[in-house]
N, CA, C and O atoms as a GROMACS GRO file, in nm:
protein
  260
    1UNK      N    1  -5.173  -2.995   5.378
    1UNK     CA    2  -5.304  -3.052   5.390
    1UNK      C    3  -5.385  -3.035   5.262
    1UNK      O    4  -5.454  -3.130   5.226
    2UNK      N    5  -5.383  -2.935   5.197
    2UNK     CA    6  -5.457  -2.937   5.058
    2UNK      C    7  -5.397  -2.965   4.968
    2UNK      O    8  -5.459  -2.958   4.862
    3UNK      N    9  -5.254  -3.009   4.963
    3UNK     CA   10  -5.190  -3.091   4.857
    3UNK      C   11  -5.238  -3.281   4.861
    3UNK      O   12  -5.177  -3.370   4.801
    4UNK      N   13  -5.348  -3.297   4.941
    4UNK     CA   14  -5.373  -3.454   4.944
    4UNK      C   15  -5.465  -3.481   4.819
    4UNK      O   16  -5.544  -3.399   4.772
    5UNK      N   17  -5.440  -3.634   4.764
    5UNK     CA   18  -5.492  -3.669   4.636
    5UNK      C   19  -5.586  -3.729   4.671
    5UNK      O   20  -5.683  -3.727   4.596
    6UNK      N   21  -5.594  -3.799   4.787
    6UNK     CA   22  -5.718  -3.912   4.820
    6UNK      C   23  -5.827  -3.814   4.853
    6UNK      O   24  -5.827  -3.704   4.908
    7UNK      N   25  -5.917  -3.891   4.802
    7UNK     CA   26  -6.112  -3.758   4.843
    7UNK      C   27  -6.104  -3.758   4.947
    7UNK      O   28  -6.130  -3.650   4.998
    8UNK      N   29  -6.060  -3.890   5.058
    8UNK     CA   30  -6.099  -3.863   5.225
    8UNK      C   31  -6.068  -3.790   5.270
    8UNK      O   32  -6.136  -3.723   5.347
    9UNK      N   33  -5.853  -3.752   5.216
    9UNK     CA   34  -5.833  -3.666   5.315
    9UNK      C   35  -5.847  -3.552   5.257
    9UNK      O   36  -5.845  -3.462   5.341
   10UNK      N   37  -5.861  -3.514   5.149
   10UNK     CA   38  -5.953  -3.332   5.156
   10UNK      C   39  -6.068  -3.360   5.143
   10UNK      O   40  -6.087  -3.293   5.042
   11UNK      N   41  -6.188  -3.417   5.168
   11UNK     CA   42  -6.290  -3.445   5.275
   11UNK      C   43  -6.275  -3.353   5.380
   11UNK      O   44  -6.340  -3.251   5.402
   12UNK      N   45  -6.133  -3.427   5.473
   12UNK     CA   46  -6.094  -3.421   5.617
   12UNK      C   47  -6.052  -3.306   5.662
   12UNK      O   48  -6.062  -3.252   5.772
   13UNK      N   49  -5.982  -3.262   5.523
   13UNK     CA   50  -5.870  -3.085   5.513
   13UNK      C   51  -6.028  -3.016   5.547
   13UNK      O   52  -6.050  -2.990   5.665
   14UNK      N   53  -6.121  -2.991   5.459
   14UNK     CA   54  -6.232  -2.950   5.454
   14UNK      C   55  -6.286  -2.957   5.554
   14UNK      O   56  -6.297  -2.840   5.588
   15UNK      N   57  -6.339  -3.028   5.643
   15UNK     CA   58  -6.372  -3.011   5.765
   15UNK      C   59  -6.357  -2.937   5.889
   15UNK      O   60  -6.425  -2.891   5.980
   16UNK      N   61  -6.208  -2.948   5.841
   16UNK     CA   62  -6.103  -2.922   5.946
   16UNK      C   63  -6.109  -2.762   5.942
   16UNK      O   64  -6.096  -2.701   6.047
   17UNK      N   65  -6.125  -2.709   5.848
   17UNK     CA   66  -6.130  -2.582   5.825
   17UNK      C   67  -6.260  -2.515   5.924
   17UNK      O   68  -6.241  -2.413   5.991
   18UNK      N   69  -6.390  -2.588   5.923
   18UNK     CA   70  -6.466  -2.496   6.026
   18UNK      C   71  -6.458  -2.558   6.145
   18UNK      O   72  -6.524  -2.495   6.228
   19UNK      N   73  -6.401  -2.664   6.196
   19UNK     CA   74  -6.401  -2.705   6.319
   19UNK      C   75  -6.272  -2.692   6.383
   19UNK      O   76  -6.281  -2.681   6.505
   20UNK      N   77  -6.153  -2.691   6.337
   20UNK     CA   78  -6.018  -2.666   6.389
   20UNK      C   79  -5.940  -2.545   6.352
   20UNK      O   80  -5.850  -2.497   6.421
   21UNK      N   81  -5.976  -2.507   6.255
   21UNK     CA   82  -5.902  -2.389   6.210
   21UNK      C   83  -5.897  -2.245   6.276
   21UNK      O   84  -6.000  -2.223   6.340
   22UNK      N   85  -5.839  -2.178   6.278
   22UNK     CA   86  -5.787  -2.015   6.294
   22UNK      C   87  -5.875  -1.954   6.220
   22UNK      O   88  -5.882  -2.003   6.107
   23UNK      N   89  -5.971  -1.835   6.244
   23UNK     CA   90  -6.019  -1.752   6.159
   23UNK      C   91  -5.942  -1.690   6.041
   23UNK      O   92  -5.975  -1.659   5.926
   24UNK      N   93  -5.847  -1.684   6.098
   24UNK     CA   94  -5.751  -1.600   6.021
   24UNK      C   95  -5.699  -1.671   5.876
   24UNK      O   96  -5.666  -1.624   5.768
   25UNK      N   97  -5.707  -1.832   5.940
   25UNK     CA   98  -5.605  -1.934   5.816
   25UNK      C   99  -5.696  -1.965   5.716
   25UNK      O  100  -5.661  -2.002   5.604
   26UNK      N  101  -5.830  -1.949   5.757
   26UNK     CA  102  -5.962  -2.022   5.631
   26UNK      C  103  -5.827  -1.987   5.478
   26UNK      O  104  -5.772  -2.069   5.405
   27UNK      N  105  -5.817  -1.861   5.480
   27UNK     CA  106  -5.849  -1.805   5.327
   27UNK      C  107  -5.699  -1.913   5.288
   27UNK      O  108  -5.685  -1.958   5.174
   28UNK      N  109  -5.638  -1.932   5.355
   28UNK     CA  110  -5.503  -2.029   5.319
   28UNK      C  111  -5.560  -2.185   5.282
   28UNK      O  112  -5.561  -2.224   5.165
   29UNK      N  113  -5.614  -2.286   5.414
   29UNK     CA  114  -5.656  -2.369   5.342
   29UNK      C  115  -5.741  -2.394   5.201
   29UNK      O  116  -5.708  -2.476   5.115
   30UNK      N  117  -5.872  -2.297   5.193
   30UNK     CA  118  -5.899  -2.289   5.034
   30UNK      C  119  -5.796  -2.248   4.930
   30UNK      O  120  -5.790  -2.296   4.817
   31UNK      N  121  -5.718  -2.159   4.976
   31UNK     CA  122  -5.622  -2.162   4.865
   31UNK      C  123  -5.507  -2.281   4.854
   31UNK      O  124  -5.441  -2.296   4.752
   32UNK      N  125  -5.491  -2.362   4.969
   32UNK     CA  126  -5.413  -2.483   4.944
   32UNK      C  127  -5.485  -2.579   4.862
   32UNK      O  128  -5.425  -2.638   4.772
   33UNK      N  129  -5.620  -2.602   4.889
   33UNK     CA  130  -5.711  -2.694   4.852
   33UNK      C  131  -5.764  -2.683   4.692
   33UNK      O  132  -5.769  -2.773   4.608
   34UNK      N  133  -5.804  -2.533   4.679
   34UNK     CA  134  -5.808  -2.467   4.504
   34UNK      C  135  -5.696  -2.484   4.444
   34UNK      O  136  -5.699  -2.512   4.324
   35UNK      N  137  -5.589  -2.472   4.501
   35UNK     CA  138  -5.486  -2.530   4.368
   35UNK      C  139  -5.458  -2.693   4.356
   35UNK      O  140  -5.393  -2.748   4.268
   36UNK      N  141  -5.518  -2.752   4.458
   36UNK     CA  142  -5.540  -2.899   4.402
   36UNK      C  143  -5.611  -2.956   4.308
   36UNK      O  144  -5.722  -2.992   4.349
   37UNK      N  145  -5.582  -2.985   4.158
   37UNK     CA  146  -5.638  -3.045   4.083
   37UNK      C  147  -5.732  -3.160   4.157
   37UNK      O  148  -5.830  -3.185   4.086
   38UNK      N  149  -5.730  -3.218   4.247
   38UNK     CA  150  -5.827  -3.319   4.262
   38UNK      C  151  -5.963  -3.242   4.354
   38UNK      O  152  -6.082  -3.269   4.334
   39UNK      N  153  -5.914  -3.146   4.455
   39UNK     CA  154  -5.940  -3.093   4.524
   39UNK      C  155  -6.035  -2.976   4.493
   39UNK      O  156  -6.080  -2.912   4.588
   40UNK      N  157  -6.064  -2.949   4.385
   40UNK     CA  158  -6.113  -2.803   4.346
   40UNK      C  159  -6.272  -2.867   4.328
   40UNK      O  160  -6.356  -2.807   4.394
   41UNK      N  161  -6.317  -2.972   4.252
   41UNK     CA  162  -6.455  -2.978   4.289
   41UNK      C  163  -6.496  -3.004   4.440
   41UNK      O  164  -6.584  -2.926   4.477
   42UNK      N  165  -6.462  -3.077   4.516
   42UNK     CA  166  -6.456  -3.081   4.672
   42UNK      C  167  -6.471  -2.988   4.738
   42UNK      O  168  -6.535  -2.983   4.843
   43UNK      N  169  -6.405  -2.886   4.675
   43UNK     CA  170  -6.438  -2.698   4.754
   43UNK      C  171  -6.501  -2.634   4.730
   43UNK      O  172  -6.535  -2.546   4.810
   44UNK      N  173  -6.563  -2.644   4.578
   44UNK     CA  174  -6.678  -2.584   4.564
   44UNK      C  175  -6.786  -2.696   4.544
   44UNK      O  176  -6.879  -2.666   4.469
   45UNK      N  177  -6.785  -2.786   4.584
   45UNK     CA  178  -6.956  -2.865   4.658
   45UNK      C  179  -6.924  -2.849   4.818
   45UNK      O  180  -7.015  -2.882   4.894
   46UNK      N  181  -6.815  -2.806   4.869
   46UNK     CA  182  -6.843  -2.814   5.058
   46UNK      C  183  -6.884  -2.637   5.063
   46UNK      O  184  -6.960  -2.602   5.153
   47UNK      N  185  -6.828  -2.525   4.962
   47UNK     CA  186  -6.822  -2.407   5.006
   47UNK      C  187  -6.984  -2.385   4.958
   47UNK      O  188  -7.037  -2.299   5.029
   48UNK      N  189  -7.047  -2.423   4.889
   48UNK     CA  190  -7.169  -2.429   4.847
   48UNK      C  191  -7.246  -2.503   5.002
   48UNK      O  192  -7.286  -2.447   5.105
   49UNK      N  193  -7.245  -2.593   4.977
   49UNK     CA  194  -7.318  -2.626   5.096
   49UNK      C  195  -7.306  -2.605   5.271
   49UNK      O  196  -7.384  -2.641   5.359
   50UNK      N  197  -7.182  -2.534   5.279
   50UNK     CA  198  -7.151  -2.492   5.431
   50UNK      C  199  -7.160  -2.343   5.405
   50UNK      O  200  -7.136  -2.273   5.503
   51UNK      N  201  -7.187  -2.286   5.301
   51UNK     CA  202  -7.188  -2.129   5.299
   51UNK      C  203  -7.193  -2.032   5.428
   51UNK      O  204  -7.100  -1.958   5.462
   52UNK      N  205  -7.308  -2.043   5.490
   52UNK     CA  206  -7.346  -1.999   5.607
   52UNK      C  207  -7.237  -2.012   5.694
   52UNK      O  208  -7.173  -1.917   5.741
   53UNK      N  209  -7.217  -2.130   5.714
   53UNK     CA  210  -7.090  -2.171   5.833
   53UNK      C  211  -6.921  -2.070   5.798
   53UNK      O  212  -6.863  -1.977   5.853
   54UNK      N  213  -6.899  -2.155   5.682
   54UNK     CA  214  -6.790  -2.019   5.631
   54UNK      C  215  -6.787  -1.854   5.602
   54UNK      O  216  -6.696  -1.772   5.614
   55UNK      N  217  -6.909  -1.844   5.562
   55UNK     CA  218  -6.954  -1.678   5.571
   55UNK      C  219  -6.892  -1.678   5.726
   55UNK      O  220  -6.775  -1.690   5.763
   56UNK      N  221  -6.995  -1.663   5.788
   56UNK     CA  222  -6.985  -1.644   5.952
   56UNK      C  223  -6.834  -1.679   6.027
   56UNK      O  224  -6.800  -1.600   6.115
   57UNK      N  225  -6.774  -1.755   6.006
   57UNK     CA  226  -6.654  -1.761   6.009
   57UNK      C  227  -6.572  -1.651   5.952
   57UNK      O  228  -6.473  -1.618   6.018
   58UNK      N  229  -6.595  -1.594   5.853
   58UNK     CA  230  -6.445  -1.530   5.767
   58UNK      C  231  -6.519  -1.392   5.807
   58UNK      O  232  -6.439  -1.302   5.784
   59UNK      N  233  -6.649  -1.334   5.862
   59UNK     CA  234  -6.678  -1.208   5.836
   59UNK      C  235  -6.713  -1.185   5.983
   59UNK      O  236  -6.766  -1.083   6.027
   60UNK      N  237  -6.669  -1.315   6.067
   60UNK     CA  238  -6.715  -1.193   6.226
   60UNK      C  239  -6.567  -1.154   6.233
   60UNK      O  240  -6.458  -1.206   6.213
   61UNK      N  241  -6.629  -1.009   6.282
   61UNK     CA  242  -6.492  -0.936   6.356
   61UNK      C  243  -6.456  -0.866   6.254
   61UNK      O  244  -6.370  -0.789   6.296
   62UNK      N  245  -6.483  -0.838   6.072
   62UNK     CA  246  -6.430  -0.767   6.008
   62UNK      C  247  -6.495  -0.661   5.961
   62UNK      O  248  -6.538  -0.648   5.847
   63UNK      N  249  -6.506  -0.561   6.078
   63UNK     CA  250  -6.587  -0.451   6.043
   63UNK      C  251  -6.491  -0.327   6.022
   63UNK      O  252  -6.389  -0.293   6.084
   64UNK      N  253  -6.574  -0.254   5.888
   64UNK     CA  254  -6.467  -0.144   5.844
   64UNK      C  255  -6.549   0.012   5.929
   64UNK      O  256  -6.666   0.035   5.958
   65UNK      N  257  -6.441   0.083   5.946
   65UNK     CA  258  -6.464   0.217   6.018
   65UNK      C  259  -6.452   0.309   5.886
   65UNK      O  260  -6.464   0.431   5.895
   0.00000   0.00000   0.00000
């Protein structure tokens, strides 16, 4: 999914990440999506503007003792 060249579908990869995804997989799709040359401004204008949404996603449940 983050090897796609067309903007729609990592658009779509991007999406997909706070509405379908596994807590667990976020840190995989950005890293599929960051090593896409087409893909790397796309992730940082969606991780910029969904901040909140992805924070909250990747940090409930990871509390250290």
């Amino acid at each position: 999914m983050g090897a796609a060249e067309d903007s729609e579908l990592v658009q779509e990869t991007l999406n997909f990440i706070t509405t379908k995804s596994k807590d667990q997989d976020i840190f995989y799709f950005f890293m599929g999506v960051g090593a896409n040359f087409k893909g790397r401004r796309p992730l940082t204008k969606y991780f910029q503007e969904q901040y909140d949404v992805v924070s909250n996603l990747t940090l409930v449940g990871n509390t250290c003792y």
